[in-house]
TIVOMAR-211428 format. One line per field, with one value per atom (N, C-alpha, C, O): residue in one letter; atom name; y, z, x. Coordinates in nm, 3 decimals, always signed. Example, Ala and Ser with C-alpha at 12.3 -4.5 7.8 and 13.67 -1.06 7.14 Angstrom:
resn	c(A; A; A; A; S; S; S; S);
name	c(N; CA; C; O; N; CA; C; O);
y	c(-0.569; -0.450; -0.330; -0.332; -0.225; -0.106; +0.003; +0.114);
z	c(+0.780; +0.780; +0.780; +0.846; +0.708; +0.714; +0.787; +0.804);
x	c(+1.319; +1.230; +1.320; +1.424; +1.285; +1.367; +1.290; +1.341);
REM end
This chain:
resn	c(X; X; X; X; X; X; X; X; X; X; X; X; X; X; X; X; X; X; X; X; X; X; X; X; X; X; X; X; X; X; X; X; X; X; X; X; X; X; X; X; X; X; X; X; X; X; X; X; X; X; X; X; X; X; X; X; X; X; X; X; X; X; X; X; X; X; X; X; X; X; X; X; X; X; X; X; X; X; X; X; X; X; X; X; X; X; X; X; X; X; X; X; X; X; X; X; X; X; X; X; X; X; X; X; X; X; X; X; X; X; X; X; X; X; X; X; X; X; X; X; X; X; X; X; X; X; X; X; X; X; X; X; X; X; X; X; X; X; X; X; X; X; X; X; X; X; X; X; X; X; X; X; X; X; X; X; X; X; X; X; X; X; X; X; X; X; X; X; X; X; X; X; X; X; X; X; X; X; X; X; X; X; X; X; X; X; X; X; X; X; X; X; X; X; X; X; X; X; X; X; X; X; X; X; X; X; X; X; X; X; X; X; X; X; X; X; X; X; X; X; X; X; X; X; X; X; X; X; X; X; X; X; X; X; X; X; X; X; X; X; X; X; X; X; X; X; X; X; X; X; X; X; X; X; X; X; X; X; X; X; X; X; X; X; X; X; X; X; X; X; X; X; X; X; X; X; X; X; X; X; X; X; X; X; X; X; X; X; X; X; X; X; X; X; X; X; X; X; X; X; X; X; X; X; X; X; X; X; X; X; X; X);
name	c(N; CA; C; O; N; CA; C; O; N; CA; C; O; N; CA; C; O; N; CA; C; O; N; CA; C; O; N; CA; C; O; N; CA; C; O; N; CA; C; O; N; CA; C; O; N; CA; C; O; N; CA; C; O; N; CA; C; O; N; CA; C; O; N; CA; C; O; N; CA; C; O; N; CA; C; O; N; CA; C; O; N; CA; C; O; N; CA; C; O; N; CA; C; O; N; CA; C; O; N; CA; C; O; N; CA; C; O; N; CA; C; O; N; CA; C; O; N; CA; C; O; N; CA; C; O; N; CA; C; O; N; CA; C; O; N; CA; C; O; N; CA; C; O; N; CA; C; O; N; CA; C; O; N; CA; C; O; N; CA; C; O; N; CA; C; O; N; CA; C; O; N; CA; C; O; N; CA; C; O; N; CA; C; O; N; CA; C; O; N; CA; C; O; N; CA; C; O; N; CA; C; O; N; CA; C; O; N; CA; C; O; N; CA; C; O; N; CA; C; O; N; CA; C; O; N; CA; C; O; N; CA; C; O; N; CA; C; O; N; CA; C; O; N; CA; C; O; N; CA; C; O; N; CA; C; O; N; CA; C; O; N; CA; C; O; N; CA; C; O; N; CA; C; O; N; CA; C; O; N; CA; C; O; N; CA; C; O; N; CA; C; O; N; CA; C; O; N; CA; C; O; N; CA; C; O; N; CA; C; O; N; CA; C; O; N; CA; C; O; N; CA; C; O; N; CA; C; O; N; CA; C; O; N; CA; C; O; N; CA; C; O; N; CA; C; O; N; CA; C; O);
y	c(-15.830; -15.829; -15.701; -15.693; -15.610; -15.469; -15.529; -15.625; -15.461; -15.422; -15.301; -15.201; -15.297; -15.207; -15.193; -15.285; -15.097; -15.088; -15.077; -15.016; -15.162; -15.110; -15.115; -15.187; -14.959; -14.977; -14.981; -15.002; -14.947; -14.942; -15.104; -15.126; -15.227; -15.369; -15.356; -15.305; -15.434; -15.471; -15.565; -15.659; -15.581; -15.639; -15.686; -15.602; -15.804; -15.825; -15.889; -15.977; -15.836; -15.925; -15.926; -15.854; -16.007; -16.016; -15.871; -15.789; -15.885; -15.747; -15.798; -15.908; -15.687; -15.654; -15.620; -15.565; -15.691; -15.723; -15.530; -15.427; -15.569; -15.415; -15.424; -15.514; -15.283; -15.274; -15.364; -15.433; -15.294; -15.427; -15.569; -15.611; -15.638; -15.733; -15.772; -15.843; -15.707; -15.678; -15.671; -15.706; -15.592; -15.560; -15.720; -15.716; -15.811; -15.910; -16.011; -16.103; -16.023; -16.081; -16.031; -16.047; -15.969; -15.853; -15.801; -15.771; -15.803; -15.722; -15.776; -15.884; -15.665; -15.726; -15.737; -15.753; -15.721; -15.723; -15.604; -15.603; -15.497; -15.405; -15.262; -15.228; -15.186; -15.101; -14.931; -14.826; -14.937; -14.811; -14.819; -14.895; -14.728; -14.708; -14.698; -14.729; -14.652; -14.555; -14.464; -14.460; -14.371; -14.300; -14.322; -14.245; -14.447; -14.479; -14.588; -14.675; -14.555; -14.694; -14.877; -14.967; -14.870; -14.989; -14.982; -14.878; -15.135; -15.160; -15.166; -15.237; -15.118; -15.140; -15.250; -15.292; -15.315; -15.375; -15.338; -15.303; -15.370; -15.370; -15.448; -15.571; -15.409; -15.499; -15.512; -15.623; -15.391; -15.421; -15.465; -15.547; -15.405; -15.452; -15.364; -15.364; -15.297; -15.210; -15.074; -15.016; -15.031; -14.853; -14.834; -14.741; -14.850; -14.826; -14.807; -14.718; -14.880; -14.838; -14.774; -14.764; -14.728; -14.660; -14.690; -14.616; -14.842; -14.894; -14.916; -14.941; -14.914; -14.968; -14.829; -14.828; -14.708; -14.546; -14.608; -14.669; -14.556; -14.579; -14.475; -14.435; -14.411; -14.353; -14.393; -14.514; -14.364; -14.398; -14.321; -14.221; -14.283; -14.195; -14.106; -14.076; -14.011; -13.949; -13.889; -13.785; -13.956; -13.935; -14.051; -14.163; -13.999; -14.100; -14.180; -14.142; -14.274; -14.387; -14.435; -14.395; -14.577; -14.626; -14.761; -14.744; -14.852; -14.980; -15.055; -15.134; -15.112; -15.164; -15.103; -15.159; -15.005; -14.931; -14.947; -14.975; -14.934; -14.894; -15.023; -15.130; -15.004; -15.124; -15.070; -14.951; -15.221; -15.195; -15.168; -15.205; -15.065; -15.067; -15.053; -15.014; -15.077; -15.100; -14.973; -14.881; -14.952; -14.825; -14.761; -14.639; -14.787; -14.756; -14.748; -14.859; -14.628; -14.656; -14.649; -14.536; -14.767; -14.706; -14.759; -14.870; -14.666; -14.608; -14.633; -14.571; -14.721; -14.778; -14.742; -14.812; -14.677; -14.595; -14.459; -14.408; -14.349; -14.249; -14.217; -14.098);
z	c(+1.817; +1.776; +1.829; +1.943; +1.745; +1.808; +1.880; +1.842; +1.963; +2.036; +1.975; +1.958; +1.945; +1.924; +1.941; +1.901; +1.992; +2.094; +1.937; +1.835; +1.962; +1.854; +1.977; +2.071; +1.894; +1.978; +2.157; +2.239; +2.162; +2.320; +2.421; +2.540; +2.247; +2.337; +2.241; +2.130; +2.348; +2.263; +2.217; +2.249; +2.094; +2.002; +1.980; +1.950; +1.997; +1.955; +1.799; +1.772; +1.718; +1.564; +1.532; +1.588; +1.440; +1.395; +1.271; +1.188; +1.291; +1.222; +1.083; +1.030; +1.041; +0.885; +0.840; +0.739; +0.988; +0.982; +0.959; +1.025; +0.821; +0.804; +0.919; +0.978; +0.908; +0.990; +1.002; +1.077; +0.833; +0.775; +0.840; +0.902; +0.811; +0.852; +1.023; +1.056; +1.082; +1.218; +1.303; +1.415; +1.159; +1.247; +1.164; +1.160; +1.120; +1.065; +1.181; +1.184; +1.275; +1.415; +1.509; +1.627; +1.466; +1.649; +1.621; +1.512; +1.768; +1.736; +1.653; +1.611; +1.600; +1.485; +1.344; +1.265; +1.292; +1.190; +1.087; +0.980; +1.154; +1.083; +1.133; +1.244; +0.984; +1.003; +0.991; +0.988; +0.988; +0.999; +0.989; +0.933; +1.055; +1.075; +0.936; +0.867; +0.883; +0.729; +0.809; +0.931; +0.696; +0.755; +0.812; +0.885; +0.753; +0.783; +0.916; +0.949; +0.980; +1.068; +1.073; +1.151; +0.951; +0.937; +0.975; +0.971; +1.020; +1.038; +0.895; +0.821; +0.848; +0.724; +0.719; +0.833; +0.640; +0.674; +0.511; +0.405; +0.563; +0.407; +0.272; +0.287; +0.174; +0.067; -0.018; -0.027; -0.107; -0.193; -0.133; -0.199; -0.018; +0.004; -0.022; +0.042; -0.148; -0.175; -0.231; -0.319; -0.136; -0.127; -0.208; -0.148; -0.292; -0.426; -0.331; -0.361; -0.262; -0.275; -0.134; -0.093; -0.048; +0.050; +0.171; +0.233; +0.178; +0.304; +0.399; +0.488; +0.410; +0.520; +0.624; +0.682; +0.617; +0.639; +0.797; +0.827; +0.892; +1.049; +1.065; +0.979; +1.180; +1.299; +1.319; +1.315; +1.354; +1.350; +1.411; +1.353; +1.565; +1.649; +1.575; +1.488; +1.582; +1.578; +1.410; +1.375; +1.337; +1.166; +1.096; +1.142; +0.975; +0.894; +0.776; +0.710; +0.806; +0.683; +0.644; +0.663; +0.560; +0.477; +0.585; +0.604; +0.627; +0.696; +0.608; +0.685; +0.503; +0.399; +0.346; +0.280; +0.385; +0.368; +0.453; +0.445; +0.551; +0.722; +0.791; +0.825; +0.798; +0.896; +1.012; +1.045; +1.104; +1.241; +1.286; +1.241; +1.425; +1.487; +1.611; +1.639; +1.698; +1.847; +1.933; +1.932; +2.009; +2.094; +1.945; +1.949; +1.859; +1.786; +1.804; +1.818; +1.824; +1.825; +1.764; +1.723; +1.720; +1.631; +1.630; +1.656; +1.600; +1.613; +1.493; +1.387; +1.519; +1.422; +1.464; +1.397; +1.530; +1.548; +1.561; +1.551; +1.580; +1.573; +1.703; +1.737);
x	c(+8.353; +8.213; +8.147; +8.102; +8.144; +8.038; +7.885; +7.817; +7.868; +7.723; +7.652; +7.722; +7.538; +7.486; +7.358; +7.287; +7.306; +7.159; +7.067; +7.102; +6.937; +6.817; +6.697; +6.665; +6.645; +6.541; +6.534; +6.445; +6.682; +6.694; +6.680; +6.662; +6.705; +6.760; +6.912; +6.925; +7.037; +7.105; +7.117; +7.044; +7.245; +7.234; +7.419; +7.503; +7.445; +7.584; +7.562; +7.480; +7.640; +7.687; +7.813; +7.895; +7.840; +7.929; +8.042; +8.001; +8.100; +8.222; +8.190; +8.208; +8.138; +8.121; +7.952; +7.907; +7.867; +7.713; +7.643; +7.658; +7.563; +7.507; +7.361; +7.301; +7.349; +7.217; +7.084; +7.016; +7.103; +6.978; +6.966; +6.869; +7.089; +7.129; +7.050; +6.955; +7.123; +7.118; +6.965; +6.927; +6.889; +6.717; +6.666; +6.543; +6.701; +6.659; +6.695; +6.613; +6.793; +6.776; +6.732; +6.764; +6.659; +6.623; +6.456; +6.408; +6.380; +6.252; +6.232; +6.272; +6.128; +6.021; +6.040; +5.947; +6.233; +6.250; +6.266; +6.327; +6.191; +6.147; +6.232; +6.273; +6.241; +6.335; +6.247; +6.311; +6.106; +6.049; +5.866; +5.786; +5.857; +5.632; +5.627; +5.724; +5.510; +5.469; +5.408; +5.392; +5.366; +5.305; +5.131; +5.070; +5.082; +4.941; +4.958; +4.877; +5.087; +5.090; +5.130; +5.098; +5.211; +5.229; +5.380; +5.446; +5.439; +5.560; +5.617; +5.550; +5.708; +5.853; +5.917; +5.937; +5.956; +6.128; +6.180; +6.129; +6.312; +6.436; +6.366; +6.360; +6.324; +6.310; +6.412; +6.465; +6.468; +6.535; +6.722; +6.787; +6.777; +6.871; +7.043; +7.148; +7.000; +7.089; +7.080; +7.144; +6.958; +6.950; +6.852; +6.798; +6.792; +6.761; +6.559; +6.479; +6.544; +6.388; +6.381; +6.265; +6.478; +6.452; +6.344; +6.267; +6.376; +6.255; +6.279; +6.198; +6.406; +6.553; +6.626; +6.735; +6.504; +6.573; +6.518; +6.415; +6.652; +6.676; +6.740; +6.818; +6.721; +6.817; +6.885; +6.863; +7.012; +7.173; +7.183; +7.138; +7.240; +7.285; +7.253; +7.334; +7.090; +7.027; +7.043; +6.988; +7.109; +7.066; +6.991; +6.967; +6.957; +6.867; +7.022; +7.120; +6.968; +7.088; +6.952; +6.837; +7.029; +6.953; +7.059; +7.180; +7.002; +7.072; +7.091; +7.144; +7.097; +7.144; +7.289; +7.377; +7.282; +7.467; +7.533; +7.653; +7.470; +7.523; +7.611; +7.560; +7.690; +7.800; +7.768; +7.760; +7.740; +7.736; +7.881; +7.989; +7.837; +7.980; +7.950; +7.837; +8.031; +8.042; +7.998; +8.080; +7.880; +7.804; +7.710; +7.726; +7.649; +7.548; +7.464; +7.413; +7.362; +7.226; +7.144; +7.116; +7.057; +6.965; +6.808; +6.760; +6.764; +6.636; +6.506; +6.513; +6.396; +6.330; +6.169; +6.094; +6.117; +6.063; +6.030; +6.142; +5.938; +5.938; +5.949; +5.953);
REM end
């Protein structure tokens, strides 16, 4: 079962669990600010509306693609 830090808490899931997945048990659910200050989360699920964009050991994914893996960090704030 990978560990993987969000947000600087960790996080154990299960092998195969996408990011998305992952910020849907943890914190506040949510996978990015806007720019006027509001919290994000994943809507569409499979890339297509881009609401799901996280830090991933310091790059931007889309967590709806993203398989967790074991020492990951990722980042849902600015």
């Amino acid at each position: 079962m990978p560990e993987l830090i969000i947000d600087g808490q960790p996080l154990r899931v299960a092998q195969g669990t996408t990011v998305a997945a992952a910020l849907m048990s943890a914190g506040d659910r949510c996978s990015r600010t806007s720019v006027s200050g509001q919290r994000r989360a994943p809507l569409c699920g499979m890339g297509i509306c881009q609401e799901c964009r996280v830090n991933v050991d310091g790059l931007r994914r889309l967590a709806c693609q993203t398989l967790c893996r074991d020492g990951m960090h990722v980042e849902t704030r600015p």
